[in-house]
BADRENLO-671874 format. One record per residue (C-alpha): x, y, z; residue in one letter. Coordinates in steps of 0.05 Angstrom, whole numbers, plus 5000, padded with zeros to 4 digits. Layout:
BEGIN
XYZA;...
// end
This chain:
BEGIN
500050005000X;502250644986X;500951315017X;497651844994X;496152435032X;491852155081X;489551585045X;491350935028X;492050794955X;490250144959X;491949634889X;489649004869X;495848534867X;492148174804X;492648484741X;492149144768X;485049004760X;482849594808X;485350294836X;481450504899X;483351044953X;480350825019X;480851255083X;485351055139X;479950895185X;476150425140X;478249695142X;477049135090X;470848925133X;466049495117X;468249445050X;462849395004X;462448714979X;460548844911X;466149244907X;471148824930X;471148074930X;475047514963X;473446934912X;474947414847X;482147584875X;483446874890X;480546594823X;484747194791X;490946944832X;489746124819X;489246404740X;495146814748X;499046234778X;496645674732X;496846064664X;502645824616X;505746084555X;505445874488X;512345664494X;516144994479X;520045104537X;515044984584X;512544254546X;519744064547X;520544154624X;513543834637X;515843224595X;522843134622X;519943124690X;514842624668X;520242194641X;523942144699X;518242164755X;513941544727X;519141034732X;520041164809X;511941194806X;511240504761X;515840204824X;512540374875X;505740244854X;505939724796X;513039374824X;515439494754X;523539664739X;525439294798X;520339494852X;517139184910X;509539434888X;503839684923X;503639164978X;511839124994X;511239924998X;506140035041X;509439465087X;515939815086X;512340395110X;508040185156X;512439635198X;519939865174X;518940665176X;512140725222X;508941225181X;500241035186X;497540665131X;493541325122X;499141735106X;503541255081X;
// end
């Protein structure tokens, strides 16, 4: 927030979507809500966050990662490469490490 004067210029982080100068004694809670609301700036954010480039850059990442994440995945769960499978996991887990079945 900046300062202005005696106000607070007060931004939206997302997009810039809004300017609005608010007086020092007013708080977010007697905002109006149709002016200002919590689900937009977090579906703005989550949008923000999430949206990707038309880029190759980004699909090369995404399937390098792939490549090397679903072995270790295929092992644990499907016992494939090597792997103990579903059952010799969660035992490992459960009666070698402790961890709950639930979280395991």
């Amino acid at each position: 927030m900046k300062r202005v004067g005696s106000l607070f210029h007060i931004t939206c982080l997302v997009n810039n979507c809004y300017h609005k100068e608010i007086p020092m004694s007013t708080t977010t809670a007697t905002l109006n809500p149709l002016e200002f609301s919590w689900s937009q700036a977090i579906s703005r954010t989550l949008r923000r966050v999430l949206a990707t480039d038309a880029d190759a850059t980004g699909l090369i990442l995404r399937l390098a990662l792939g490549v090397m994440i679903f072995p270790h995945g295929a092992q644990k769960l499907l016992g494939w490469f090597g792997g103990y499978g579903f059952t010799g996991t969660m035992a490992f887990f459960t009666e070698n490490m402790g961890i709950p079945a639930v979280f395991a």
